[in-house]
N, C-alpha and C positions, 0 to 999 in steps of 0.2 A: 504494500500500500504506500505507495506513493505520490500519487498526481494527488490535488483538490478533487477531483472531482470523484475518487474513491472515497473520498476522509466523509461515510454518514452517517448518520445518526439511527440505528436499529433499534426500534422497542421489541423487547420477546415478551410475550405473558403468556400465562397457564395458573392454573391451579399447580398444587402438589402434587409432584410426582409425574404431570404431563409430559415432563421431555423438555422441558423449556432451558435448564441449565447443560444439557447432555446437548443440545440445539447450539449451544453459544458453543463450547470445549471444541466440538467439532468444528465449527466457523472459527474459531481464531487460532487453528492448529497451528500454522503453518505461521502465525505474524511473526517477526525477528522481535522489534520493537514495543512492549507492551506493559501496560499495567493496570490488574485488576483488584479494585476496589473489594472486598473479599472479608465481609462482617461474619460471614459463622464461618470462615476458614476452609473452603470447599476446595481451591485453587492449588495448592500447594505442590501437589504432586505433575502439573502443566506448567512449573514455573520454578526458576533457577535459584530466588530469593524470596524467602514467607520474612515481611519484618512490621514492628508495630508500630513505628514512630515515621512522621513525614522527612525527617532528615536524614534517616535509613533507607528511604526511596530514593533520597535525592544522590546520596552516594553510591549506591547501586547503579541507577543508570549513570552516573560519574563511570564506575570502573567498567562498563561494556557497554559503551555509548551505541554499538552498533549492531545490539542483539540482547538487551536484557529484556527480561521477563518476571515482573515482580509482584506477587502478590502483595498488597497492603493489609494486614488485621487494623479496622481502627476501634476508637477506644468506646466502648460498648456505652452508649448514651450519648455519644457526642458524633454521631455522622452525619450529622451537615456539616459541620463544624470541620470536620476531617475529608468531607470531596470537596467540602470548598476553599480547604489548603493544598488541597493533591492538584484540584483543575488552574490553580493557580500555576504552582511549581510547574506545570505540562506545556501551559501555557507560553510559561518565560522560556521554556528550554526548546520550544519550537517558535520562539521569539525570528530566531536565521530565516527558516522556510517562510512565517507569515512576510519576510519582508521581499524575500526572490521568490517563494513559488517552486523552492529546488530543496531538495535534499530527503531525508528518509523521512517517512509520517511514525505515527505511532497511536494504539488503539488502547483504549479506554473503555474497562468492563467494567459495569456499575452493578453490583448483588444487589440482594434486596432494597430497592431503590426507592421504596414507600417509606423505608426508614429515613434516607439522606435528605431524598427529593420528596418531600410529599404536596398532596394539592392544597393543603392548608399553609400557606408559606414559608413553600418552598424555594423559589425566591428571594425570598429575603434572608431565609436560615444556609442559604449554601449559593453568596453571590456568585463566586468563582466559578462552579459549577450550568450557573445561569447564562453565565457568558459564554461558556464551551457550548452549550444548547442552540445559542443565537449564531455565534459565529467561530465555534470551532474548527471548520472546513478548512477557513483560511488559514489557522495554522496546522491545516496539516493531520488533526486529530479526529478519529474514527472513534464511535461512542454505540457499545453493546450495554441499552439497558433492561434489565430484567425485575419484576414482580410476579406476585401471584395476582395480583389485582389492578389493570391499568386504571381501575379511576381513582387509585388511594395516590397515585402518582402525578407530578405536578404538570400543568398544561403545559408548560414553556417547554421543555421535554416533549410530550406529546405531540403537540402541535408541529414539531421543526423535524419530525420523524422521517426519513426519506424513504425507509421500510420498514414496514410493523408485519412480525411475526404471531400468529395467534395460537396457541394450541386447547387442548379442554379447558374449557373453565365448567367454574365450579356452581354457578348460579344465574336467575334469570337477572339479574341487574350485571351480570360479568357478561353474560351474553350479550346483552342489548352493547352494554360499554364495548367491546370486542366487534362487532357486527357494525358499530358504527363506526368504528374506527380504520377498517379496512372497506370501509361500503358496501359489506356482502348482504344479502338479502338474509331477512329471518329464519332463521333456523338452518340456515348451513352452519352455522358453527357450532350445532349444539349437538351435529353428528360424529366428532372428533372424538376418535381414543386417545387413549397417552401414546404418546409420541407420533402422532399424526398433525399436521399443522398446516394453516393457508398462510401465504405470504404473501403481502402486496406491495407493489411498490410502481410507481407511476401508473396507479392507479390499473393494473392489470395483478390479477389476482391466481397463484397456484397453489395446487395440494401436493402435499410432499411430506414423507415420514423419513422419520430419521434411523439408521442400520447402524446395531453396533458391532 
């Protein structure tokens, strides 16, 4: 991932157990460059450094500027607090790219994202994070975000989404949230098993299950 015009914004939801995290592992196999925001600690084994503090990130991608993969555990009550010192740091350190347009991107997975981002301000509790939302691309920065419930998750997020993945949910107010959000007609989504999912993006829409 390198051009702008790769670096977007992917919402996954599901319920528990859908497939929605095993959906993302498989999508970011292959990135060089990466760091995944990672509150119950799921990451650690797809990633070269598990650390708990924001200036343990910053020196991790210091020492492999061109291929680290870093899970972040942040501190269990403060995650907004903590994406919105991470989308900073990501920020300044693809400060190069936003200003030529050139050089490596790097992706940004967001775990349980109703905790960091939520729709009750979300915005406001995780600015740094708000600004990657609006205008990450330009620097370069690719955003996998994941819940079990896209409407506990903040618009700003939602809204800037270039692809939204869906998989089962779990209820008629997740459906409708889900269905509208992909613009599928009622009740296609409420046919999904775990690990089956529609994904839409420019607005054309496919089914596809994920193989482990």
């Amino acid at each position: 991932m390198s051009a702008k015009s790769n670096a977007g914004r992917i919402g996954v939801w599901g319920a528990s157990g859908s497939g929605k995290s095993s959906y993302v592992k498989k999508a970011i196999k292959g990135r060089k460059r990466m760091v995944v925001f990672d509150p119950l600690a799921e990451y650690g084994t797809l990633c070269n450094v598990t650390v708990n503090k924001l200036d343990d990130v910053r020196k991790a991608m210091r020492a492999d500027w061109s291929g680290f993969r870093i899970a972040y555990v942040p501190p269990a009550g403060r995650e907004p607090l903590a994406l919105s010192g991470l989308s900073k740091l990501l920020m300044l350190a693809q400060g190069p790219y936003k200003k030529t347009g050139k050089g490596q991107g790097v992706t940004l997975v967001v775990e349980e994202m109703n905790l960091s981002f939520p729709v009750h301000g979300g915005a406001e509790k995780a600015p740094g994070f708000a600004e990657i939302c609006s205008r990450g691309r330009h620097f370069g920065i690719e955003v996998f975000g994941l819940s079990q419930r896209i409407a506990e998750v903040s618009t700003r997020f939602r809204g800037n989404c270039t692809e939204t993945v869906v998989l089962r949910q779990q209820g008629p107010r997740d459906l409708k949230a889900a269905e509208d959000a992909i613009g599928a007609a009622r009740g296609v989504v409420s046919g999904l098993k775990n690990l089956e999912y529609l994904h839409e993006r420019a607005g054309t829409i496919k089914k596809g299950s994920i193989k482990h």
